[in-house]
Structures are given as C-alpha cells and as structure tokens.
N, C-alpha and C positions, 0 to 999 in steps of 0.2 A: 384493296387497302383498308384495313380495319378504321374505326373511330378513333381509336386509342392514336396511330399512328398518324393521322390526320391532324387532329390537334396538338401535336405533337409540333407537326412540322409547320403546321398556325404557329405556333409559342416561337418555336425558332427565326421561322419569317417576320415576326411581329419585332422578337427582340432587335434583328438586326435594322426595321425599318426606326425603332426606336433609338436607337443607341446611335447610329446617322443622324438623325436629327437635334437630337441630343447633344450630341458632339459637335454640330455642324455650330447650333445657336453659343455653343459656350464660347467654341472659338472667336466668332463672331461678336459676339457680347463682352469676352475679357479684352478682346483688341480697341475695341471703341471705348470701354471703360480706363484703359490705358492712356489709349492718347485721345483725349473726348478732343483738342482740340484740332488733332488731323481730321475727323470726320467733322467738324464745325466748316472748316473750310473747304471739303465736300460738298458738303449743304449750299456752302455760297456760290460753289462750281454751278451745284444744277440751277441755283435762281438764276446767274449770270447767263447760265443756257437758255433758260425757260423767258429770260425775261423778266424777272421775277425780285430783281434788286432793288428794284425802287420801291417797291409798294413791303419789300421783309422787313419788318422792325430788324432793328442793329441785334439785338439779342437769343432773335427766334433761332439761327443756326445753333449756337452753343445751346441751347435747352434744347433744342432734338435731339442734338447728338446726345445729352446725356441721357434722355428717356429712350430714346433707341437703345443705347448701349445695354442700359437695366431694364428693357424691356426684352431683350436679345435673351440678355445670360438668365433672364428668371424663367423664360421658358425651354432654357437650356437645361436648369435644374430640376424642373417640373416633369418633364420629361426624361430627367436619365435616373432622377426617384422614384418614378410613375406615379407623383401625387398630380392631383387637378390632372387629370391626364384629358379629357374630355374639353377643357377649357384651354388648357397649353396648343392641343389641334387645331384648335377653331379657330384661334389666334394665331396659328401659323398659315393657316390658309387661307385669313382676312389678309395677312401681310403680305403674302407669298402673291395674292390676287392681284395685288396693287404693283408690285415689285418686278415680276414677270413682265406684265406689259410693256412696265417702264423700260425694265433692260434690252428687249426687244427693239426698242424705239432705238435704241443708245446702241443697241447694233448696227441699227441698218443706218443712223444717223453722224454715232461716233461724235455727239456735242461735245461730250466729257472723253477723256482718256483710258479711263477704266473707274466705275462704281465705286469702288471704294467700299465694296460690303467686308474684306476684312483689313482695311487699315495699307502701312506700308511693311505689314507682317509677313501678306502673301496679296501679290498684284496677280489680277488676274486678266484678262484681256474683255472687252463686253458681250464675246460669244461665248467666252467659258463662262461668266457671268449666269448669261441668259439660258443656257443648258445645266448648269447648277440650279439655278430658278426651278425649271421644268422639273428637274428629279426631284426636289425639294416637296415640292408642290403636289406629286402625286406621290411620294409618302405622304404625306400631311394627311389626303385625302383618307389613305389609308388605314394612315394612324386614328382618327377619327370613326372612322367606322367598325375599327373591329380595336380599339380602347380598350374594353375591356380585355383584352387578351394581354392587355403592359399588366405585367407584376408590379406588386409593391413594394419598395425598400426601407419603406416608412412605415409603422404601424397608423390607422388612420386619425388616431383621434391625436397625434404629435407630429401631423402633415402641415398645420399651421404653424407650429415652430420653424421648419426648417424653413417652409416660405418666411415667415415674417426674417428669420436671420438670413436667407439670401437678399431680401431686400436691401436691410438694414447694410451689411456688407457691400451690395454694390452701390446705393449712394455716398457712404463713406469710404468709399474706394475712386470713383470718379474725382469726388469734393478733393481727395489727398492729390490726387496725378493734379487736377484743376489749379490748387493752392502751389504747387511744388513743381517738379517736373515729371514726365513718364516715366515710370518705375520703372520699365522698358524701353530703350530708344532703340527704334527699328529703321532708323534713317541715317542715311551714309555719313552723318556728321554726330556719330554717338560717342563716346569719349573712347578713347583708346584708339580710334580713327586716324588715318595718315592723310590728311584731304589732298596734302599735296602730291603722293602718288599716285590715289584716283584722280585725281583730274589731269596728272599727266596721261593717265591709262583712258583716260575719257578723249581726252584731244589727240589720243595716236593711236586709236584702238580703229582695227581696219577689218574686226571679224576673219573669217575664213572661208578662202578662194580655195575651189579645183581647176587647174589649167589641164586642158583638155588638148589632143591633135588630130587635126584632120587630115589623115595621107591616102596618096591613089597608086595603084597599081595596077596597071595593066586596064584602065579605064575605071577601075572602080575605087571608091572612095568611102574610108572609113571611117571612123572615130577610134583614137588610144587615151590611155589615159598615161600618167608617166612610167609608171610601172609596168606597164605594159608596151611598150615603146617598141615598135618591130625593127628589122634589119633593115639594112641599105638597101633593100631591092624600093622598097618603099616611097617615094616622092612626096615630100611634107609641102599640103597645102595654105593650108591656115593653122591658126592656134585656136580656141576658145574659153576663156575665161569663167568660171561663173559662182557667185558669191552662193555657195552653204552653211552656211550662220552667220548672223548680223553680229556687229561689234556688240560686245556687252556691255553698257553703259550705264551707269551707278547715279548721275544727275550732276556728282561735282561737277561737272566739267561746262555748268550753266550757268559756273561760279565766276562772275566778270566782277569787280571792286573799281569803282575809278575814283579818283579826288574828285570832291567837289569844285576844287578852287580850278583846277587846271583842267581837266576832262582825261589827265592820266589814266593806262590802262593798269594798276598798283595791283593786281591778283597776287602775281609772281613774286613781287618783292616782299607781299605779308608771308606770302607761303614757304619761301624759301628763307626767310630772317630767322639767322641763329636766335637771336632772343628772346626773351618770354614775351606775347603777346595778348593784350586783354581786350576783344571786341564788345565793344557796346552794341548791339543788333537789337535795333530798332525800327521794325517792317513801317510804322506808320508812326510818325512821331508826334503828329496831330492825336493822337490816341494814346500814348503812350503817357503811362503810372510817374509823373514828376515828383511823386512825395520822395522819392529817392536821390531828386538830387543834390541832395549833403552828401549822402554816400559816394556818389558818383565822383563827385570834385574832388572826395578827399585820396578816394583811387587814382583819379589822374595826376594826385599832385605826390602820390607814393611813387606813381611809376615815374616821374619827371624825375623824381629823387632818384630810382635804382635803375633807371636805364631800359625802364621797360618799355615798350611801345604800346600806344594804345589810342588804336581808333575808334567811330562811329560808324556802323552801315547801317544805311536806312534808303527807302525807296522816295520816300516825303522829297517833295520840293524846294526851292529855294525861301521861299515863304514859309513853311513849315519849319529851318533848320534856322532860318533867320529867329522867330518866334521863339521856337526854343531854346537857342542860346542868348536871348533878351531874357528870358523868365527865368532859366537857373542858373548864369553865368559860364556856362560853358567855354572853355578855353580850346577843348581838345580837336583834334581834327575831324571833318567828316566827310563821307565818302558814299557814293551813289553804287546799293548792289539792287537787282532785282526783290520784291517782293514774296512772290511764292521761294523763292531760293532762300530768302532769311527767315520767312515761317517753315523753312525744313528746317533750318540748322540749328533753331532753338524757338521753345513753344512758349514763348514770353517776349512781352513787348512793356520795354526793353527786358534784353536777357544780356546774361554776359559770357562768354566764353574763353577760355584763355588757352592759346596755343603754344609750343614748344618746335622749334624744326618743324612745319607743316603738321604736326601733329596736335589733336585735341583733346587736354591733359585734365581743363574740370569745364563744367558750366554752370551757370545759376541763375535762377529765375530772379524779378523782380522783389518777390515776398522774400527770396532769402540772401540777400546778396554778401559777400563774404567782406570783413574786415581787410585791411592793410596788412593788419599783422598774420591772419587765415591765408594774406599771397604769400607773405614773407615766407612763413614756415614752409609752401609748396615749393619756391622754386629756390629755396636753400639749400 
C-alpha cells in the first residue's frame, strides 16, 4: 500500500471519527440549549440519586444545564469547522472521562431512568447511554492524537470569529428558550397535541402478544403458531402466550388531576370538556412568579364572563394554596396534579395552557402571558 494511499484512507477515517463527534456534541448541545430547563431537572434527578439535594444551592442545576448545553454545541462546532481542534478533544475526553463511569454506575444501578444526555428529543436507555460513552470516548481519543489530520473550514486567523459567534449565539439562545418557551417542545404536551387520546392510548395500550400452541401426537409434543395450526390428528395441549413488544407509552397517561376540595379523580372531565379551557400549571406554587397576579385574575374573571373553564394544578400543599390565594386573591379553583408531570407539560411555573376537546391549542410562559382580548380572538 503506497503512502499516498495510506493517508488518504487516515484523512477519510479521520473525517468520519470527526464529523461523529461533531454531530454527536451539536445534537446534544442544541437539545439542552432548547429546553435548558428539561436538563435542569435532570441535574436535580442525579442530586436526588446521589444525595446531593441538600447541600445543591437552589440555582446550581439551571446553570449547569446551561454551561453544559454551550459547552456541548461549542465543541460541536469546533469540531465540525476543525478550529481548536486539539482543544475541542481534550475537552471531550476530560468530559467523556467523567461521563462513562457515571453511565456505567447508572447501568448497573438504574438511580435515574435514562441520562438524559439528549433531552426528551431522543430517550435512550442507560446501556445505550453507556456504549454511546464508550464509542464517543475512543474517537476523542482518536481525534486527539492524530488532530492534525481534521482539515480546516475556517481560514485560521478568522477561527476566532466563528468561536466567539457560536458562543455569543448559544447564550443567547438558551437566555431566549429560558425567558420564553422551547422553540421546540419535544414532550407529549406540545401544542397541537390530543392529551386526551394519548392518555386513553396510555391506559388501554396492552403492547403485542403471540399466542402460541402446544399439541401432541402420537406421544410427542409440539409447538404451532397460529398460522401454522396443524390437522385434527393433532391433540391440543396448552396454549402459550407471550408479550413481543411492550405497550408504547407517551407519559400522558401519569396524568391524574383531582380537586382539591374534594379529592375528586377530574382528569376526564377536563379532558373530555367541549369548552375552551385555561390551566394555570403551577408545579410548586411556593416558588412560583406572583408578579402576575393582576393578570391572572383578570383571566379568570374573562373566563367567568365567556364560559370558559379554568383551573389551577399544582403539586404544593394545602398550606402553599392556602397562602397563595391570601396573597393574590385568587378565586379560581385548584386541583392536585403530580409534579414531574406539570414540569413536562409546560416549563414555567406558573405557565398557562389552554385546551379545546382534549386538545392543546396555545401555551404561555409566565414572562408572556396573553391578554383577555389575545383569548377572545383564539377561541372566536
């Protein structure tokens, strides 16, 4: 094999270990830039595993997730321009170092559900996780040692340009999803969503059984399948059952609501109510932004007017809902949902959501919540 031909097939191996990497960090990197604050609640996951709730300052999850996130996508970029190519490696294989072991733990322990390394974009299980890690890990290694083989797409002395404007872009990209909502909702409760037919498909979903049979003949004992079903000569022993894919399960269906007043199970009746319906989703209402509640009032006092319904879910206690309607006069109802199930269905405390027929028609964060007259026009 000549020289020529040799690094040749270096350049091609090189690109491909780069351009994996490369793509692996951006993905990674724009999904947690998206919803910084799905992966903030990861973060609380592993303290909660680790033990580690008491002693995290309240704020430290949401700033990892977002130095994560722009630490992700900028060696995502560094790497699929081949600037800092040298630097992007080293940094993949400091993270990778630490990451690996972790996921391994989180295999064979299963604290958490799944890592959470790209969001609710693409769930992956903690052994795909951890065998992602590994391959990850020796490109890095890779990429690092033979570096110089990444081409350049940047001329070098305008390689700081493109760094400083990936930076610039992805803090003002988290800050926007942060202020506002995910530019992308990747969670079964995104607008245009039917919750109420997922979560019937969540409560009656039974996956997929093969029924099997066992027949003897003449002493001996077989197995068919239906399809294969033999003649009368045949003597049917048993049957056998056995489940070949698990129900496929979306999350609505962890969606419980009950009155507070009465310990009613209300899921059904929000979900299936013709009418227009406006959720206040409020995961912790001891926490929750009260500069809004003028707005809030004057929403419930549009909907008393137009027939609209409109509750409260929050996970917060009796004490918590007591408190908050002494402090902003709240009149409207409220209702006890899970916690993690109200931080999927909107990444604002309070957020508001407004359904139609089980279906989810807008949502709004706290910073922007909409006018009386912004419903009027929607459900006119």
């Amino acid at each position: 094999m000549t020289t020529t031909l040799k690094h040749n097939l270096a350049l091609a191996a090189m690109g491909v270990v780069r351009m994996v990497l490369a793509l692996t960090y951006l993905f990674s990197g724009v999904v947690k830039l998206i919803d910084p604050r799905g992966t903030q609640y990861k973060i609380e996951d592993y303290g909660a595993a680790f033990g580690l709730s008491s002693v995290m300052p309240e704020s430290l999850p949401l700033v990892l997730a977002c130095i994560l996130g722009i630490i992700e996508f900028l060696m995502g970029i560094y790497l699929f321009f081949g600037i800092r190519r040298r630097l992007a490696s080293t940094v993949s294989i400091c993270f990778l170092l630490v990451m690996t072991p972790l996921t391994l733990y989180l295999a064979l322990k299963n604290p958490v559900s799944d890592c959470g390394c790209f969001g609710d974009a693409l769930v992956l299980t903690n052994w795909q996780t951890f065998a992602k890690n590994v391959v990850l890990l020796v490109f890095s290694i890779i990429a690092l040692r033979f570096y110089k083989l990444m081409p350049h797409f940047v001329v070098k002395k305008l390689q700081w340009v493109v760094a400083l404007c990936a930076l610039v872009f992805a803090a003002l990209f988290v800050s926007y999803n942060l202020w506002r909502l995910p530019v992308i909702d990747f969670r079964p409760y995104h607008v245009g969503a039917d919750i109420r037919q997922a979560w019937y498909d969540d409560q009656q979903g039974f996956g997929q059984f093969v029924t099997t049979f066992i027949m003897e003949k003449d002493g001996v004992q077989k197995e068919f399948a239906l399809e294969d079903y033999p003649d009368s000569t045949w003597t049917l022993i048993d049957t056998k059952t056995t489940q070949i894919e698990p129900p496929k399960r979306t999350g609505v269906g962890d969606l419980l609501i009950q009155d507070v007043e009465t310990g009613e199970d209300i899921t059904l009746q929000i979900l299936e109510d013709q009418a227009w319906t406006l959720l206040l989703i409020a995961p912790y209402l001891e926490k929750a932004d009260d500069g809004v509640m003028g707005e809030l009032l004057a929403l419930y006092d549009f909907c008393k007017e137009t027939g609209c319904r409109f509750y409260c879910l929050t996970s917060s206690g009796e004490e918590a809902i007591a408190n908050w309607t002494e402090m902003t006069g709240a009149e409207y109802p409220f209702c006890h949902a899970d916690a993690v199930v109200l931080k999927t269905m909107i990444r604002s405390n309070p957020g508001l959501m407004l359904l139609h027929d089980g279906k989810v028609m807008r949502k709004w964060p706290s910073t922007d919540l909409p006018t009386p007259t912004d419903i009027l026009i929607i459900i006119s």
